[in-house]
KEFI-217178 format. One record per residue (C-alpha): residue number from 1; residue in one letter; y, z, x. Coordinates in steps of 0.1 Angstrom, whole numbers, plus 5000, padded with zeros to 4 digits. Layout:
<recs>
+-----+----+------+------+------+
|   i | aa |    y |    z |    x |
+-----+----+------+------+------+
| NUM |  a |    Y |    Z |    X |
...
+-----+----+------+------+------+
</recs>
This chain:
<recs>
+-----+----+------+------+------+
|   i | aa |    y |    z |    x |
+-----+----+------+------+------+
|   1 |  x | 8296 | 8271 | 5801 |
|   2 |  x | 8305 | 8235 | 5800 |
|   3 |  x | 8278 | 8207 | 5797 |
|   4 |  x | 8281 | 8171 | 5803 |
|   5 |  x | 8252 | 8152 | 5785 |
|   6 |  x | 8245 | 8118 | 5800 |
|   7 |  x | 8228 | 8103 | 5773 |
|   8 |  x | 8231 | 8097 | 5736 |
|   9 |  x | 8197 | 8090 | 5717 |
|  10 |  x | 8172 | 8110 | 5699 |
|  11 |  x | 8168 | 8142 | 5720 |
|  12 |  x | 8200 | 8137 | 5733 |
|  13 |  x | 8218 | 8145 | 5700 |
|  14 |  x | 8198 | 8166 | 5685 |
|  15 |  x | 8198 | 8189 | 5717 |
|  16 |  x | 8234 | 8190 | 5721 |
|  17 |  x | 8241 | 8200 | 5687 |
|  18 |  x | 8218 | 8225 | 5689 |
|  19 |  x | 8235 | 8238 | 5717 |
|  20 |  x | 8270 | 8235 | 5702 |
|  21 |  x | 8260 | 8254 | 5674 |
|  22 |  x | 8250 | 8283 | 5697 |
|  23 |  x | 8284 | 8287 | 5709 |
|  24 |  x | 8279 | 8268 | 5741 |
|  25 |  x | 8309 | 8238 | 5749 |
|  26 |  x | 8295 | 8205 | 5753 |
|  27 |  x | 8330 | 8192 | 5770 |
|  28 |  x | 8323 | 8154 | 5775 |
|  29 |  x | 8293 | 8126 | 5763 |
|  30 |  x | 8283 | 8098 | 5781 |
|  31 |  x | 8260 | 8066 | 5769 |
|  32 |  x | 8260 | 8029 | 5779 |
|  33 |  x | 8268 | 8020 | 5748 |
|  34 |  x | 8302 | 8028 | 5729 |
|  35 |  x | 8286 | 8029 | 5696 |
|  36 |  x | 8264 | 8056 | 5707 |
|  37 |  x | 8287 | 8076 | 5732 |
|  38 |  x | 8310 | 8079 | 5702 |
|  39 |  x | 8293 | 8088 | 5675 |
|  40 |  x | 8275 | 8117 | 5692 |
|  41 |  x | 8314 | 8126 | 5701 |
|  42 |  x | 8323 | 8124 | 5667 |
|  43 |  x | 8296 | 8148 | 5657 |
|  44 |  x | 8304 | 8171 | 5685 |
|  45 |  x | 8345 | 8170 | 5685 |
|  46 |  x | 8343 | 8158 | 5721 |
|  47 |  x | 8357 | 8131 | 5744 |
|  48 |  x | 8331 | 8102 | 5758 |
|  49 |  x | 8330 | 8072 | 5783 |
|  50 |  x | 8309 | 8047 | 5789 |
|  51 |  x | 8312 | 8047 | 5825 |
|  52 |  x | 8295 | 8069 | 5845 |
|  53 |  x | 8318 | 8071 | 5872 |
|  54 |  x | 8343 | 8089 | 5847 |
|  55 |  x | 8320 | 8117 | 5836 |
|  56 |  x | 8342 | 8151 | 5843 |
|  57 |  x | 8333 | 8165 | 5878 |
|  58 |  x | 8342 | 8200 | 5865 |
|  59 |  x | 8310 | 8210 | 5843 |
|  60 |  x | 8284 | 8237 | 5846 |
|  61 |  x | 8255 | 8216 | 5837 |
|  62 |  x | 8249 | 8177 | 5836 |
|  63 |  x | 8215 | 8170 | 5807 |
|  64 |  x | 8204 | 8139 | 5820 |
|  65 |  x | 8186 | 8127 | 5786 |
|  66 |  x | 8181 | 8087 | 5792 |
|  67 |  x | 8152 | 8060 | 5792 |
|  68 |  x | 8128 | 8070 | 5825 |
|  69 |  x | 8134 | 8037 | 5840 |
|  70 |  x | 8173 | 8040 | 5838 |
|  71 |  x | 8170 | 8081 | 5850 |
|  72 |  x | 8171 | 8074 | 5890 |
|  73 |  x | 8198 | 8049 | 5886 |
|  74 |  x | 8227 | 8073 | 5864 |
|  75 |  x | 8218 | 8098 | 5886 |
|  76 |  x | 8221 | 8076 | 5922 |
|  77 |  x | 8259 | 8067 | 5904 |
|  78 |  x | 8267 | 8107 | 5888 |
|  79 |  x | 8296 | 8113 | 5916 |
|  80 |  x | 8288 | 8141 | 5933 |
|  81 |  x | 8294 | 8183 | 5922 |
|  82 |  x | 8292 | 8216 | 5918 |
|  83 |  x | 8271 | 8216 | 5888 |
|  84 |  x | 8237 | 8217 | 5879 |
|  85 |  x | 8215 | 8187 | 5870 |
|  86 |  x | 8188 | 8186 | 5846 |
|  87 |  x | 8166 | 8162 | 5829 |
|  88 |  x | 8145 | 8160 | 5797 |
|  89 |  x | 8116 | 8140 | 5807 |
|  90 |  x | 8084 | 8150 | 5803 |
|  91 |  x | 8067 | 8128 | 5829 |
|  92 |  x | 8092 | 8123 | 5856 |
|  93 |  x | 8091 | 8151 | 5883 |
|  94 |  x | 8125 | 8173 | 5896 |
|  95 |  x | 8127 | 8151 | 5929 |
|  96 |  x | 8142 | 8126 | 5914 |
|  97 |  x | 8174 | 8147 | 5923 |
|  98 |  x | 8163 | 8149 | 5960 |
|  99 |  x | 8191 | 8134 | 5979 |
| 100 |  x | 8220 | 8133 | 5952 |
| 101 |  x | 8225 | 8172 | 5944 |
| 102 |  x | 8213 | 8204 | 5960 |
| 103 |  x | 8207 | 8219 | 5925 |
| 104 |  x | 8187 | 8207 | 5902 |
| 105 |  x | 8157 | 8209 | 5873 |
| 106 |  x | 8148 | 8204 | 5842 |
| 107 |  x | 8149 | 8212 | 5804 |
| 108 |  x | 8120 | 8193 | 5782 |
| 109 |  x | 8121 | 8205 | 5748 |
| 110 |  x | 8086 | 8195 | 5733 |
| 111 |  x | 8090 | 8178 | 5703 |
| 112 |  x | 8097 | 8144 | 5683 |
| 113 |  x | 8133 | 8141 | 5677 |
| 114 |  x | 8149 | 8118 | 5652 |
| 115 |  x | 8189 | 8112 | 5646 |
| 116 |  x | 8187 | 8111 | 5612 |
| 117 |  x | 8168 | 8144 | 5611 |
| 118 |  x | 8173 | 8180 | 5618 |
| 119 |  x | 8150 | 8203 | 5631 |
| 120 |  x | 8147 | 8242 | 5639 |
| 121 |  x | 8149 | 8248 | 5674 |
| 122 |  x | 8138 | 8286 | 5672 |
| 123 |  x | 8097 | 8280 | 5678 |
| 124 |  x | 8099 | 8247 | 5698 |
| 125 |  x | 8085 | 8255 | 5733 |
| 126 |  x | 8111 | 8244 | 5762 |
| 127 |  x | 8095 | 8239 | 5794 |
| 128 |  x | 8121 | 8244 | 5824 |
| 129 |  x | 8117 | 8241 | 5860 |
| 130 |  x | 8145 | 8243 | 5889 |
| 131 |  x | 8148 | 8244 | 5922 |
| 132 |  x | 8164 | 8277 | 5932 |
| 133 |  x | 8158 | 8315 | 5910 |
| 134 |  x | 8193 | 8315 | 5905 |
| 135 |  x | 8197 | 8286 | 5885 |
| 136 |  x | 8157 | 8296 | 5867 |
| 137 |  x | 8173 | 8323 | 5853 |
| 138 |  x | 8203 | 8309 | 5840 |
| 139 |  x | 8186 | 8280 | 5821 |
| 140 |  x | 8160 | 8307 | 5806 |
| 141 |  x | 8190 | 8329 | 5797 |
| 142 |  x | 8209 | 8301 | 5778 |
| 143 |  x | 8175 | 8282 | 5757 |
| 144 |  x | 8166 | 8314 | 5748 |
| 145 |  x | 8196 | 8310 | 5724 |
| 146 |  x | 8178 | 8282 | 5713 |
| 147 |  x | 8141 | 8296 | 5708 |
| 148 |  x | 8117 | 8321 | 5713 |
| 149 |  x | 8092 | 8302 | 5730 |
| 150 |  x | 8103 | 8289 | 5770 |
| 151 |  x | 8081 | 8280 | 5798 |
| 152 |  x | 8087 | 8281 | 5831 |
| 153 |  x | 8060 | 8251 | 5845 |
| 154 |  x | 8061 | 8227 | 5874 |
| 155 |  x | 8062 | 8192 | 5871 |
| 156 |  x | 8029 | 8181 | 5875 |
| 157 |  x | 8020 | 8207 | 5847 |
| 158 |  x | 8045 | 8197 | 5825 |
| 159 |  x | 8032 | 8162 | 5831 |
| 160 |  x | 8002 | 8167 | 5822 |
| 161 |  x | 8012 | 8184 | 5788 |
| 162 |  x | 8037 | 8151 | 5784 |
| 163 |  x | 8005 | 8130 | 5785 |
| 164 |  x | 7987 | 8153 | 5757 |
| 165 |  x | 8015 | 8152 | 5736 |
| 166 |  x | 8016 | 8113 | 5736 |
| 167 |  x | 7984 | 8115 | 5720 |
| 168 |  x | 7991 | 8145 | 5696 |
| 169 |  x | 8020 | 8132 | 5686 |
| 170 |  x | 8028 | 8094 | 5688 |
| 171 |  x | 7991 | 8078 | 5688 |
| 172 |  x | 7992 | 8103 | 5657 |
| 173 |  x | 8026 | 8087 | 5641 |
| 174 |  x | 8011 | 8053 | 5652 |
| 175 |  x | 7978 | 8058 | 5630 |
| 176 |  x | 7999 | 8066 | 5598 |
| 177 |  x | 8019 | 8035 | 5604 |
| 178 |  x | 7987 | 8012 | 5604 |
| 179 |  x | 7977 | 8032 | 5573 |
| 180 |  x | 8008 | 8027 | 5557 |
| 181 |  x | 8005 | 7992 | 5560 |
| 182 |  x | 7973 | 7988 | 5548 |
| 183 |  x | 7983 | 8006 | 5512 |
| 184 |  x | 8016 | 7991 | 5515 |
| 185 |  x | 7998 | 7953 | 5516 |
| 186 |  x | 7975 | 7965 | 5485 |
| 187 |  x | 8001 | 7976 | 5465 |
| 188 |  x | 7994 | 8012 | 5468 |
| 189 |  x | 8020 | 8037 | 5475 |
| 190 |  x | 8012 | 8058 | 5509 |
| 191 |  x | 8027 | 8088 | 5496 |
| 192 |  x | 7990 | 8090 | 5484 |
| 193 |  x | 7982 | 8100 | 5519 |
| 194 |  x | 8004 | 8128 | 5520 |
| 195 |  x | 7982 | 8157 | 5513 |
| 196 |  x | 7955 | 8148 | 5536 |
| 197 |  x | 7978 | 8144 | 5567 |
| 198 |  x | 7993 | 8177 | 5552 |
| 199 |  x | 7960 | 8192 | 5555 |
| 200 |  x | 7950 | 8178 | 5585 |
| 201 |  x | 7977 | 8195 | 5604 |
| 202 |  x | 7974 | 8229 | 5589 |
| 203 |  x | 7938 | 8229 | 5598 |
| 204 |  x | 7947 | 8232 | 5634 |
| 205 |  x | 7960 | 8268 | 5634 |
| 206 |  x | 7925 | 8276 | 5623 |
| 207 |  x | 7904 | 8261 | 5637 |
| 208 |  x | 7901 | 8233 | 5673 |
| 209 |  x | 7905 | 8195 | 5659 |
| 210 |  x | 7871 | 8190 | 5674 |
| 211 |  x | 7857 | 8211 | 5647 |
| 212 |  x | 7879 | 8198 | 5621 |
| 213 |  x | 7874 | 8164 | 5628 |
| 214 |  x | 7854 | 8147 | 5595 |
| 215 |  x | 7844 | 8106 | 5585 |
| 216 |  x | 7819 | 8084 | 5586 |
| 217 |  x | 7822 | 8084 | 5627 |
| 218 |  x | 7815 | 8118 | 5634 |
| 219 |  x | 7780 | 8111 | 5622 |
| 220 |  x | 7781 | 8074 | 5626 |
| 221 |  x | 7777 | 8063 | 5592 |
| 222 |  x | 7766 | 8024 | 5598 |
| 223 |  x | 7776 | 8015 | 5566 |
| 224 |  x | 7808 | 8026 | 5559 |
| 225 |  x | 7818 | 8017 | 5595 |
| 226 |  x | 7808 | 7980 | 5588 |
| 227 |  x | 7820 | 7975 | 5557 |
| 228 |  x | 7856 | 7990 | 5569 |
| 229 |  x | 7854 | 7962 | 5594 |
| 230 |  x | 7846 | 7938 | 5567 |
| 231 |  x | 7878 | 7947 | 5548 |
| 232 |  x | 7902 | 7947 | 5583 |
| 233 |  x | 7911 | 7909 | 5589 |
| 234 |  x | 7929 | 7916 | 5620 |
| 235 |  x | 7915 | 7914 | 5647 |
| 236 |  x | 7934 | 7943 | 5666 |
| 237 |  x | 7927 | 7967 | 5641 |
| 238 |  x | 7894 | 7960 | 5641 |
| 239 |  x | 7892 | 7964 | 5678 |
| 240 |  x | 7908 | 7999 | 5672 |
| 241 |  x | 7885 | 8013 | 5646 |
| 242 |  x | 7860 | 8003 | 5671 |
| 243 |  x | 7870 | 8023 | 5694 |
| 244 |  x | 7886 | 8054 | 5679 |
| 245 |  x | 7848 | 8053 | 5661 |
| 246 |  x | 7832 | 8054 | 5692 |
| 247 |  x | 7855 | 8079 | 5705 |
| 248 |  x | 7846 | 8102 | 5678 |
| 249 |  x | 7806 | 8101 | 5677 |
| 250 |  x | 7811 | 8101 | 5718 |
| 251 |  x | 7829 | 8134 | 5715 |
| 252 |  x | 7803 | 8151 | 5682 |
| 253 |  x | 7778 | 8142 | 5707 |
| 254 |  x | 7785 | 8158 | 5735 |
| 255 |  x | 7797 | 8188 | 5718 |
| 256 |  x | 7759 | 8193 | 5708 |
| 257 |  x | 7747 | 8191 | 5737 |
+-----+----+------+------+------+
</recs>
């Protein structure tokens, strides 16, 4: 098994050494840049170009892991071959491939990915999707390798769980960044925080968030709301307080009904 991985960033690396370490041959990497292309090909003890028309025609599998908006064009350039070519987006769907390949799918591994962190692949949930049986089984045969937990969705499914996930995940990440800023211009070390995010998150294998959720919004507590505004000078995070309170009464409410 020989894979080609067009694309060099977050998932990208992580992915591929993931899948080097379970004995599978990652034979070539490609990335606009030469910064990137060769340092995943350092890690990975493997040639790499940045053009795309000298990626190896020769592989089993081509990972298409790349920026949405630059997917249809790396693909409308990928010279045409025997191999089959997958994706790792969660929101763009398996006809982007119509016309270039005859074989095709995809491989979304859901999860935030960092370089500078490694993470165990063994209970992430892979959602894959291809166009023949043949080529289903194959894929579920080889990320089983990876983990225990694999999907087999369409796209507009796996869409839909894309969309969730920005909110689980980075509107989450984007919330601790405004609250780290606010300690951060005070003085006060945010590692503060860390037990209440800690707890946060562990309360969800008990119990829904809806149930979990707590503050001064879920019962609307005037006070406190106003005089959080008071202490916000910007105007944007005021605007999203707002908001995310509203959001939060809006949704106790309703769940009383």
């Amino acid at each position: 098994m020989k894979i080609v991985f067009i694309g060099a960033g977050n998932l990208a690396t992580s992915l591929a050494k993931a899948m080097q370490s379970c004995g599978l041959n990652i034979c070539q990497v490609y990335s606009r840049t030469p910064e990137s292309a060769s340092s995943l090909a350092q890690t990975l003890r493997c040639p790499w170009t940045t053009s795309i028309e000298e990626v190896k025609n020769d592989a089993n599998w081509y990972i298409f892991s790349v920026k949405d908006d630059a997917l249809e064009e790396l693909i409308s350039r990928l010279k045409p071959n025997n191999g089959l070519w997958l994706h790792t987006a969660g929101s763009m769907s398996t006809t982007i491939f119509e016309g270039f390949t005859s074989r095709y799918g995809v491989i979304y591994p859901l999860q935030t990915f960092s370089k500078q962190r490694s993470v165990d692949f063994s209970n992430i949930p892979f959602i894959l999707e291809a166009n023949n049986p043949e080529d289903l089984r194959t894929m579920k045969e080889i990320t089983g390798r990876l983990t225990n937990d694999v999907h087999i969705l369409n796209s507009e499914a796996r869409k839909q769980i894309h969309l969730a996930a920005v909110f689980a995940c980075n509107f989450a990440n984007h919330m601790w960044t405004l609250a780290w800023q606010l300690l951060e211009d005070k003085q006060i070390p945010p590692g503060i925080l860390f037990p209440l995010i800690k707890e946060t998150a562990a309360k969800l294998k008990e119990m829904p968030p809806r149930k979990a959720q707590t503050g001064p919004a879920v019962r609307y507590d005037k006070k406190v709301i106003d005089k959080h505004l008071q202490m916000l000078d910007n105007e944007s995070l005021k605007t999203i307080y707002r908001l995310l309170s509203q959001s939060i009464h809006e949704t106790e409410k309703k769940s009383n009904e």
